[in-house]
VOGUKOL-686950 format. One line per 4 residues: number of its first residue (from 1); for each residue x, y, z of C-alpha. Coordinates in Angstrom, 1 decimal. Layout:
# VOGUKOL-686950
NUM> X Y Z ~ ...
***
This chain:
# VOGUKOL-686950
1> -11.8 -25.0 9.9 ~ -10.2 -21.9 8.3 ~ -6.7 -21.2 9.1 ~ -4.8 -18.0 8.7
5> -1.9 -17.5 6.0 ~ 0.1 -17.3 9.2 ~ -0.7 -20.3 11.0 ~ -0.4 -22.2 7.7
9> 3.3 -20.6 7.0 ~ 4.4 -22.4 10.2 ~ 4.8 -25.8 8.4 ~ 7.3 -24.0 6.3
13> 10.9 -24.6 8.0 ~ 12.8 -21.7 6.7 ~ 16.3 -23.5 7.2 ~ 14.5 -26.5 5.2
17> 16.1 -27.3 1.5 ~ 12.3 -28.1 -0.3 ~ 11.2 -24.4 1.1 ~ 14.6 -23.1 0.3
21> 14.5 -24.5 -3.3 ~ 10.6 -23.4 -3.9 ~ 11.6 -19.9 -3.1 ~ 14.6 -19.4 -5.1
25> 12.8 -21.6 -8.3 ~ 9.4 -19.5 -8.2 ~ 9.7 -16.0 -5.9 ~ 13.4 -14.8 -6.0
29> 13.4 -11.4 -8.4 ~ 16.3 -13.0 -11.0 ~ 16.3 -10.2 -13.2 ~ 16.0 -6.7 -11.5
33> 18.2 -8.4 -9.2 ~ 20.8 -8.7 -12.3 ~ 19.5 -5.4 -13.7 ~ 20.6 -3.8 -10.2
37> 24.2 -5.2 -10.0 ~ 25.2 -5.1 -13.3 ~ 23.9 -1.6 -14.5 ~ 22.2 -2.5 -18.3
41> 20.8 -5.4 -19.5 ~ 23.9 -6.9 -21.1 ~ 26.2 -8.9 -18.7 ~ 29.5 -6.3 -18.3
45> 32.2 -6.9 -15.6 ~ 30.1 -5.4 -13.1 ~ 28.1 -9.2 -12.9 ~ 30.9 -11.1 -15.1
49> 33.9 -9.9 -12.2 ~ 31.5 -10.2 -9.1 ~ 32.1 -11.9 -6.6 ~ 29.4 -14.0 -4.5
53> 29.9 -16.1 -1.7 ~ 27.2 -19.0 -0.6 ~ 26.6 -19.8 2.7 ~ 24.8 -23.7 2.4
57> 24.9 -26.9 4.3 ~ 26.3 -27.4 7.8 ~ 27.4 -23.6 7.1 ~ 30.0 -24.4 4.6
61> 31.0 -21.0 3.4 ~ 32.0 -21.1 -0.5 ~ 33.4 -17.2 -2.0 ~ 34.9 -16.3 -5.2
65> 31.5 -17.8 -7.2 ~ 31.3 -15.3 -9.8 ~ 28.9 -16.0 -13.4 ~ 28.7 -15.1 -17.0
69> 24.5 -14.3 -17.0 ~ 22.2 -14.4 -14.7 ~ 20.9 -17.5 -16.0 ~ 24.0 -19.0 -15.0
73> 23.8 -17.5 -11.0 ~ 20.6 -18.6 -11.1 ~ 21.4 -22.2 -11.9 ~ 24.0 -22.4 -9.3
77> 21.5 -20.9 -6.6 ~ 19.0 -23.8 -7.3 ~ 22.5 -26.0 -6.8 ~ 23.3 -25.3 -3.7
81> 20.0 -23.7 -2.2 ~ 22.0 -21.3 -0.2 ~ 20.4 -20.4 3.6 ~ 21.8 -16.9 2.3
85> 24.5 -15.3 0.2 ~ 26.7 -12.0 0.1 ~ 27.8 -10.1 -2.5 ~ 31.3 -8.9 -2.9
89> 33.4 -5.8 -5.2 ~ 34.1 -6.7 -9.2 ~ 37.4 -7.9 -8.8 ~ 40.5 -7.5 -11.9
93> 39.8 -11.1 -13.1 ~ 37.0 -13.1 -12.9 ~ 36.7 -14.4 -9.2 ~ 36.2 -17.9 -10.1
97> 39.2 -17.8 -12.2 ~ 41.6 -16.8 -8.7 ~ 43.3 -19.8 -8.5 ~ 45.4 -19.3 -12.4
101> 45.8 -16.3 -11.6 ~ 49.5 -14.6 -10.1 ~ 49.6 -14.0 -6.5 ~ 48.0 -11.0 -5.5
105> 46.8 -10.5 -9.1 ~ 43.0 -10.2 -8.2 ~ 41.9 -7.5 -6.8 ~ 39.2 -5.2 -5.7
109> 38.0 -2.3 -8.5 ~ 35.0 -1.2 -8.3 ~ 32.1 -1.5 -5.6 ~ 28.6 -0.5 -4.3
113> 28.9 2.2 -1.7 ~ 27.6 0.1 1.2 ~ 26.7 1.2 5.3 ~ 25.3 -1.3 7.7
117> 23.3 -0.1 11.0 ~ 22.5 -2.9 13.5 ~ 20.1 -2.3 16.3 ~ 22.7 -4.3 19.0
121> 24.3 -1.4 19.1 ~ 21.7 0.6 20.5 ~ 21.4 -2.2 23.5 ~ 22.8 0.4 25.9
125> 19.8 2.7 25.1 ~ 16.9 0.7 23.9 ~ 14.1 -0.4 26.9 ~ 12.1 -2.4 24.7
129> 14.0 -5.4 23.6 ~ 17.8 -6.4 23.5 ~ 20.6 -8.8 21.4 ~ 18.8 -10.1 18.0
133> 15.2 -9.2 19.4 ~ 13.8 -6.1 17.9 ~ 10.1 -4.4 17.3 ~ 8.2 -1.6 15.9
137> 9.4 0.4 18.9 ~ 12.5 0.1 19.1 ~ 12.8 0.4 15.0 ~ 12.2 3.9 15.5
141> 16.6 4.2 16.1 ~ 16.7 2.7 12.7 ~ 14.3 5.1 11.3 ~ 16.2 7.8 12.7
145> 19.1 6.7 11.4 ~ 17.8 6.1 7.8 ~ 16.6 9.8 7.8 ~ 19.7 11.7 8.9
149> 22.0 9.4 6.8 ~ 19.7 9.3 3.6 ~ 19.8 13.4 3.8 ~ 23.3 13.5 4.4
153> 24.6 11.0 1.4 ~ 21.8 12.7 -1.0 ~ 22.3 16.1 -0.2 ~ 25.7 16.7 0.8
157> 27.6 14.1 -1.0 ~ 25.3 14.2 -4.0 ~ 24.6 11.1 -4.3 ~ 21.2 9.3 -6.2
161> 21.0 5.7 -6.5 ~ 20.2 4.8 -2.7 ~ 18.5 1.4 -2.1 ~ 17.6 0.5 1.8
165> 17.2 -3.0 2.5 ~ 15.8 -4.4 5.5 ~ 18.4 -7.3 6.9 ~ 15.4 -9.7 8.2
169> 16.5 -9.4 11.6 ~ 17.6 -6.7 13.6 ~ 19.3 -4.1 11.1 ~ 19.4 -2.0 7.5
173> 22.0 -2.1 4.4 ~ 22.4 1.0 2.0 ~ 23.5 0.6 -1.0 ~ 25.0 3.1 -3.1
177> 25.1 2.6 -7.0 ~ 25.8 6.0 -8.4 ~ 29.1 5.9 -11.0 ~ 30.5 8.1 -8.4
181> 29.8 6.1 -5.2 ~ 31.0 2.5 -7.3 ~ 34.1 4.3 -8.9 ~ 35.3 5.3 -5.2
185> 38.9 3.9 -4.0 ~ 39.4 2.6 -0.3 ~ 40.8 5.5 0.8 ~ 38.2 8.1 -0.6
189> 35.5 5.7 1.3 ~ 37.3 5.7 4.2 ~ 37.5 9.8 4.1 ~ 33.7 10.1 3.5
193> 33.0 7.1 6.4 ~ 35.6 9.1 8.8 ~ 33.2 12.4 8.1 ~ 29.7 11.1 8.6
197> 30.8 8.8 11.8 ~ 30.2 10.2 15.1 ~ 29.6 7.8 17.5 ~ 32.9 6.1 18.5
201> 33.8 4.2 21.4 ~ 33.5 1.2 23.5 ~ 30.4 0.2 25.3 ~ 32.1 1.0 28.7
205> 32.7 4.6 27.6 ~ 30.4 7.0 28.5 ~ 30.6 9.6 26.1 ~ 31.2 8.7 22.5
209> 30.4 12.1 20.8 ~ 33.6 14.6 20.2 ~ 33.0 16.4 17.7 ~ 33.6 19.7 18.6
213> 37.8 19.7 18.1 ~ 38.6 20.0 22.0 ~ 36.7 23.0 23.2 ~ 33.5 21.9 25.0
217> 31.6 24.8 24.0 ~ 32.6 25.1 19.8 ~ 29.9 25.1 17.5 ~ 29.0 22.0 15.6
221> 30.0 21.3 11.9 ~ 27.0 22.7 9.9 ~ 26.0 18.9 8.5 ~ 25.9 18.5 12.2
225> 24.1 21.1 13.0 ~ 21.3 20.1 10.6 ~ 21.3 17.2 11.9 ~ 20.7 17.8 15.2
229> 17.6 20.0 14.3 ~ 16.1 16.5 12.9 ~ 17.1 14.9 15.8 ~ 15.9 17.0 18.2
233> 12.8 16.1 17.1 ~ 13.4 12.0 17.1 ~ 15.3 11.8 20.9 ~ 11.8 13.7 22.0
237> 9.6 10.9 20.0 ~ 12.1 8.0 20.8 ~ 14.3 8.5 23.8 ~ 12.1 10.6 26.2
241> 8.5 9.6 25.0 ~ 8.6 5.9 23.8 ~ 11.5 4.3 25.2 ~ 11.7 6.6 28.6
245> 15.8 6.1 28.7 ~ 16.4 7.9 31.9 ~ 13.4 6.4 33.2 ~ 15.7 4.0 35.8
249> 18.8 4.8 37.8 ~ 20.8 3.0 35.5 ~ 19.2 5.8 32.9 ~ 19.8 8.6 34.3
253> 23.3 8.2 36.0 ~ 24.0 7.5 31.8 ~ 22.4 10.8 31.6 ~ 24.4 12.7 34.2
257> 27.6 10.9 33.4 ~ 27.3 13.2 29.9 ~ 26.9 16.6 31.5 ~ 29.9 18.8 32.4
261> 31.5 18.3 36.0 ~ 29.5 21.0 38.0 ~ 28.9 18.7 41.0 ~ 26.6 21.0 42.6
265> 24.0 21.1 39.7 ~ 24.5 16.7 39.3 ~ 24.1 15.9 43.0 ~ 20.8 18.0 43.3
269> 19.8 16.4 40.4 ~ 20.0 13.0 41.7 ~ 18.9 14.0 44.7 ~ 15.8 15.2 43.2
273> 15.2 11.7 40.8 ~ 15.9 9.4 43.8 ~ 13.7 10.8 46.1 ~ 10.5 10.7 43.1
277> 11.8 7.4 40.8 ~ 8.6 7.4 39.2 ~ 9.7 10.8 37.5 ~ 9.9 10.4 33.7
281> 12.2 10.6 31.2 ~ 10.8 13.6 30.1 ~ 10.6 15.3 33.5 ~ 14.3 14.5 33.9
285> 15.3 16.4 30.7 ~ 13.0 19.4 31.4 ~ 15.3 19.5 34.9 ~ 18.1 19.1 33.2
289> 17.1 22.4 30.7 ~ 16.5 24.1 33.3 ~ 19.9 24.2 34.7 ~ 21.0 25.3 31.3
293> 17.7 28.4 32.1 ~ 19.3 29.3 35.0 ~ 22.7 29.8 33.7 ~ 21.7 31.7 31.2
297> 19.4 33.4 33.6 ~ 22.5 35.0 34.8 ~ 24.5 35.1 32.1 ~ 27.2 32.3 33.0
301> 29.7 31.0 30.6 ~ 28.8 27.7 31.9 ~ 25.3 27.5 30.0 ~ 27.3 27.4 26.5
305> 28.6 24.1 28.0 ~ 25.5 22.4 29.1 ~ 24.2 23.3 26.1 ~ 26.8 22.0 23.8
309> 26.6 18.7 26.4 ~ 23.2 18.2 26.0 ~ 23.6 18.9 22.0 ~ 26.4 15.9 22.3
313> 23.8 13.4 24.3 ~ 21.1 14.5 21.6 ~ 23.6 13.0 19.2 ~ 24.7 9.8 21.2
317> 21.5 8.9 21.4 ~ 19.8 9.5 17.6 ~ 22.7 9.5 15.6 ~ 23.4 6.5 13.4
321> 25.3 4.2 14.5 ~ 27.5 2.8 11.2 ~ 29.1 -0.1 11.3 ~ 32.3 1.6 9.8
325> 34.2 -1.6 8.8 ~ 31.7 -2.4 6.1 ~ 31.9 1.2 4.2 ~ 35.4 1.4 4.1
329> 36.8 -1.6 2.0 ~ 35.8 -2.6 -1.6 ~ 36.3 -6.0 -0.9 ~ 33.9 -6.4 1.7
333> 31.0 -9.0 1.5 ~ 27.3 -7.6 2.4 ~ 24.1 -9.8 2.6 ~ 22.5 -9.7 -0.6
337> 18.7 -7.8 -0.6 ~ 16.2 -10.8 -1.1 ~ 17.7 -13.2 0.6 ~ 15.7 -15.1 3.7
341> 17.1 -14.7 7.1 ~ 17.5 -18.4 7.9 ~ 16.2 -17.8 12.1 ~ 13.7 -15.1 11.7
345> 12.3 -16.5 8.0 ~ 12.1 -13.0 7.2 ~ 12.7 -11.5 3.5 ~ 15.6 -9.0 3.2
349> 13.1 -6.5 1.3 ~ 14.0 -2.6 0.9 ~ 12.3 -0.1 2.0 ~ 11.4 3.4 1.2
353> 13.3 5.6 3.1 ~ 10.5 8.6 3.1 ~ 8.4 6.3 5.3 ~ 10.8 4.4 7.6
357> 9.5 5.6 10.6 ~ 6.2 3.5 9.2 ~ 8.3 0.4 8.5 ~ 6.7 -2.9 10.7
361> 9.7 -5.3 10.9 ~ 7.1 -7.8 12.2 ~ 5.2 -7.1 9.3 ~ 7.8 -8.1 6.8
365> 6.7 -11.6 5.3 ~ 7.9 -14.4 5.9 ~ 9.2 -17.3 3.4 ~ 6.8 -19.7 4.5
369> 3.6 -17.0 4.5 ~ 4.7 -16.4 0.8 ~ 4.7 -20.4 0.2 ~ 1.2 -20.6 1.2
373> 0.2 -16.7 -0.6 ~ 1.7 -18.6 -3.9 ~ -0.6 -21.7 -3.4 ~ -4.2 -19.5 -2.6
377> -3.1 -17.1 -5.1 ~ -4.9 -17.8 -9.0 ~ -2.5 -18.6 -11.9 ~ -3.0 -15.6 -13.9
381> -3.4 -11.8 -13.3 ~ -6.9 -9.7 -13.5 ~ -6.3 -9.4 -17.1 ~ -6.1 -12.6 -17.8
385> -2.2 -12.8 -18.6 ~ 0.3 -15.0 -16.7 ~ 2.3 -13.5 -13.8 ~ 5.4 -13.2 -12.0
389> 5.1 -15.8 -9.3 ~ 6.4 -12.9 -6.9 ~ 3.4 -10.8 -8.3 ~ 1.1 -13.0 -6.8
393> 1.9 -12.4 -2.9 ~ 2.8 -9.7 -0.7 ~ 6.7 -9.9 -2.0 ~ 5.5 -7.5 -5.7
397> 5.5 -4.3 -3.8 ~ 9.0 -4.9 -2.6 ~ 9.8 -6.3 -6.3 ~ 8.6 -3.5 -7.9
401> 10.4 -1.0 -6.0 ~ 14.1 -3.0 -6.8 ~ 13.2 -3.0 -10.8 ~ 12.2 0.9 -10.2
405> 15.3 1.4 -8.8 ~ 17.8 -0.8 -11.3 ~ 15.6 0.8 -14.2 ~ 16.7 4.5 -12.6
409> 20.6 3.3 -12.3 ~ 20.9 2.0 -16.1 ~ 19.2 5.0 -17.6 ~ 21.9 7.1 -15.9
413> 24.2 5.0 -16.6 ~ 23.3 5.4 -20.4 ~ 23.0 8.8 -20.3 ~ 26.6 9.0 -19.1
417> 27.9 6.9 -21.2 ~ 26.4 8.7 -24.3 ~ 27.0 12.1 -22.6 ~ 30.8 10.5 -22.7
421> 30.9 9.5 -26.7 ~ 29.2 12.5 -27.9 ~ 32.1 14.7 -25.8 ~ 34.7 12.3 -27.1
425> 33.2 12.8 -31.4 ~ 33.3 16.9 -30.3
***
């Protein structure tokens, strides 16, 4: 009887030390993951001062690990056989070293730019799934988010060096390793996370979108407004289409609860969906416009308000939803790309963020479907030579595109620094 990889991968426990040990011995990417952190080949402070913190047995939690080469991490990774493991700022002093140290002598310096999206917070708006469940359909917030936020910290922050990495569950990382991004203080992080966050507020509120400085009707900031031209687009595709958000009572008193008070225009709007509940999502909206059409029809001030509403709603719906927190301290521990979610099995690959919207978080493999890849898979490449283990499963694509991206960082990096030395001999 032939079995599938897939049916074969369930014998692999990922929570189970022998799986754990195999993956972290023969598929865990060792050196671009070095090459990544640490910016050049040879270990400097950025891998010498970092810290990483190991999450193994009986979920002991052990931070302040930090190593001389990767050799070294490696070595203590096949130890302890984490279930995962976070990586932290380079610190002042060695991490490991915290305990000779004076008090409050160790302390954050320098650190990855990092943002964290997590699809629970779209549980108020999602139809499809809710809590840690999530599919291709309901990915499409991620996607959205991906493709505002990647524009926004390429194009008006100037930044480069963005790697996207899946969590293996229900959410995305960025990381951010341009000179500029790493060399940013707290309070400069905090700045550029208080511009690009919009949607604020607790899960009782109803709107969470102001943005507009106090008047209902002021135009948006132009970063805004370009991004509500992309998302225009993506609460059609997502909201109205796939999802059908208003589709239910509970929807569309959300929906109302976000226009202006005109009581007249709200009540013969419910009026109208309760009496056909089978109206869609996209129905609803086209209603809804065409309150804003008949304002304008006449010329009433109160169109610019519906219209600037509706522009909010666009945005409280689409708009990434950051997990602030995480961006704005250096010292801040985020799950490191490549590790195994220990309840889905899932790989914590990147992703390109050009094709997000393509991205099958299903699809993602699992530890124990590249256990059993490794084992069908021949010794030795087309040509003859030895490969990576990794290059032998469905793990190289996702390999390849971290060593494009660390090989991208260090060449900048040298650039600079011989762009530095040449200015400094002038």
């Amino acid at each position: 009887m032939v079995t599938t990889i897939q049916e074969e991968a369930m014998a692999y426990d990922p929570s189970s030390r022998p799986v754990m040990t195999t993956f972290y011995k023969r598929l865990f990417p060792y050196k671009p993951f070095f090459k990544w952190l640490n910016q050049s080949d040879v270990p400097g402070k950025l891998w010498t001062h970092r810290e990483f913190a190991f999450t193994i047995e009986n979920d002991v939690y052990i931070r302040y690990n930090s190593f001389n080469t990767a050799y070294d991490f490696q070595k203590e990774i096949l130890r302890l056989v984490p279930s995962r493991f976070e990586i932290g700022p380079q610190y002042s002093h060695r991490p490991r070293d915290r305990k000779t140290l004076p008090t409050g002598a160790l302390q954050p310096q320098r650190r990855e730019l990092v943002f964290d999206i997590d699809m629970t917070d779209y549980d108020e708006i999602r139809t499809c799934c809710t809590d840690k469940k999530i599919c291709k359909r309901c990915w499409g917030f991620i996607a959205a988010a991906v493709k505002v936020l990647d524009k926004a910290l390429r194009e008006t922050f100037g930044f480069k060096h963005l790697l996207w990495v899946y969590s293996g569950r229900r959410g995305i990382h960025c990381w951010i390793s341009d000179t500029l991004a790493v060399d940013l203080t707290d309070d400069q992080r905090r700045a550029l996370v208080t511009f690009l966050e919009v949607i604020k507020g607790s899960k009782e509120q109803a709107k969470k979108v102001n943005v507009r400085g106090g008047r209902d009707d002021a135009p948006l900031h132009p970063y805004l407004e370009e991004a509500l031209d992309t998302l225009k687009y993506e609460f059609q595709r997502i909201c109205l289409l796939d999802q059908d958000v208003f589709k239910t009572q509970r929807g569309w008193e959300a929906l109302l609860a976000l226009v202006p008070a005109d009581r007249e225009k709200t009540e013969k709007l419910r009026s109208l969906w309760e009496a056909e509940p089978d109206r869609s999502s996209e129905e609803k909206w086209r209603d809804v416009m065409e309150v804003v059409h008949a304002y304008k029809r006449t010329k009433n001030p109160l169109a610019r308000k519906w219209e600037a509403a509706l522009e909010d709603l666009i945005l409280q719906y689409t708009y990434p939803r950051i997990d602030a927190e995480v961006s704005k301290h250096r010292n801040h521990l985020l799950k490191a790309p490549f590790c195994v979610h220990p309840g889905t099995g899932r790989v914590c690959v990147p992703i390109d963020p050009n094709h997000a919207q393509h991205f099958d978080p299903d699809a993602v493999p699992t530890v124990g479907e590249l256990l059993v890849e490794l084992d069908r898979a021949p010794p030795s490449d087309s040509n003859g030579k030895m490969a990576e283990d990794y290059d032998r499963t469905s793990l190289k694509p996702y390999v390849e595109m971290l060593d494009r991206h660390a090989r991208a960082i260090t060449a900048d990096v040298r650039r600079g620094r011989e762009a530095k030395e040449e200015s400094m001999e002038f």
